[in-house]
C-alpha positions in Angstrom: -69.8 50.2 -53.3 -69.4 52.9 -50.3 -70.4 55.5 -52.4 -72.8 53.9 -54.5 -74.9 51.6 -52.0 -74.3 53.2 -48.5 -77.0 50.7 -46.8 -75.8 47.8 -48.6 -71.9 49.0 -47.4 -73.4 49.9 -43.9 -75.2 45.8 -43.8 -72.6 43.7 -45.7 -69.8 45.7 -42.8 -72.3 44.6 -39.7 -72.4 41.1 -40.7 -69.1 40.5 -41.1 -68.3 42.3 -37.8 -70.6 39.7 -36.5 -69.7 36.8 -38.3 -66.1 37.8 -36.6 -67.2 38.2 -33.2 -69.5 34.9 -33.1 -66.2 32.8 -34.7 -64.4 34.4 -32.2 -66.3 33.5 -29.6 -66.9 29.7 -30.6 -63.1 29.0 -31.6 -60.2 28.7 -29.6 -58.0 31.9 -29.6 -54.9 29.8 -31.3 -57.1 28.2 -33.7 -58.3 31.5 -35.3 -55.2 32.9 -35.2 -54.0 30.0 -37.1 -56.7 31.2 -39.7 -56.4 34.1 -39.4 -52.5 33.9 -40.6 -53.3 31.2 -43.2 -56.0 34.0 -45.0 -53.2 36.4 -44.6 -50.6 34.3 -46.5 -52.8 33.2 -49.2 -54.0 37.3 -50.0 -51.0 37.4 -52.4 -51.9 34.4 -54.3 -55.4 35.1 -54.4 -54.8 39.1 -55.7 -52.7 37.7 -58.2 -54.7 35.4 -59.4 -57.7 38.1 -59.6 -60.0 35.8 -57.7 -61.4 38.7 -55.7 -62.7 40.4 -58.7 -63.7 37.2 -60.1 -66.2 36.7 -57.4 -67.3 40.4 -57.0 -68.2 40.2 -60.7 -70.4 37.1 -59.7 -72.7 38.4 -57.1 -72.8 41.6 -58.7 -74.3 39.9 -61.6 -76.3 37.5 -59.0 -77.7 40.5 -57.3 -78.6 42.7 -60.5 -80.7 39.4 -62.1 -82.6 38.4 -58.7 -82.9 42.7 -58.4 -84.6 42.9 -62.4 -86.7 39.3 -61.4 -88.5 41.0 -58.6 
């Protein structure tokens, strides 16, 4: 995606950083850490399970229909 949408990279990375910093702001600091430690132990699960790719292939698809409706 870096190298083939560098805008789309550059927009989908600031909103995340942003999404980050307003949960951080609105949650308590041992509540996201909590979180933050449950995402961490489920990666394994989740990479195993290919669920990452999974939805990847579903906006991708998402994005080229409502791109060739327009």
């Amino acid at each position: 995606m870096r190298e083939e949408r560098p805008k789309m990279y550059l927009m989908v990375g600031s909103i995340f950083l942003t999404f980050i910093a307003l949960c951080s702001q609105r949650i308590d600091n041992l509540s996201l850490c909590y979180l933050i430690a449950l995402t961490v132990s489920l990666i394994p699960g989740i990479c195993h399970r290919q669920l990452i790719s999974l939805v990847r292939q579903h906006i991708s698809n998402f994005w080229n229909n409502k791109i060739k409706i327009h």
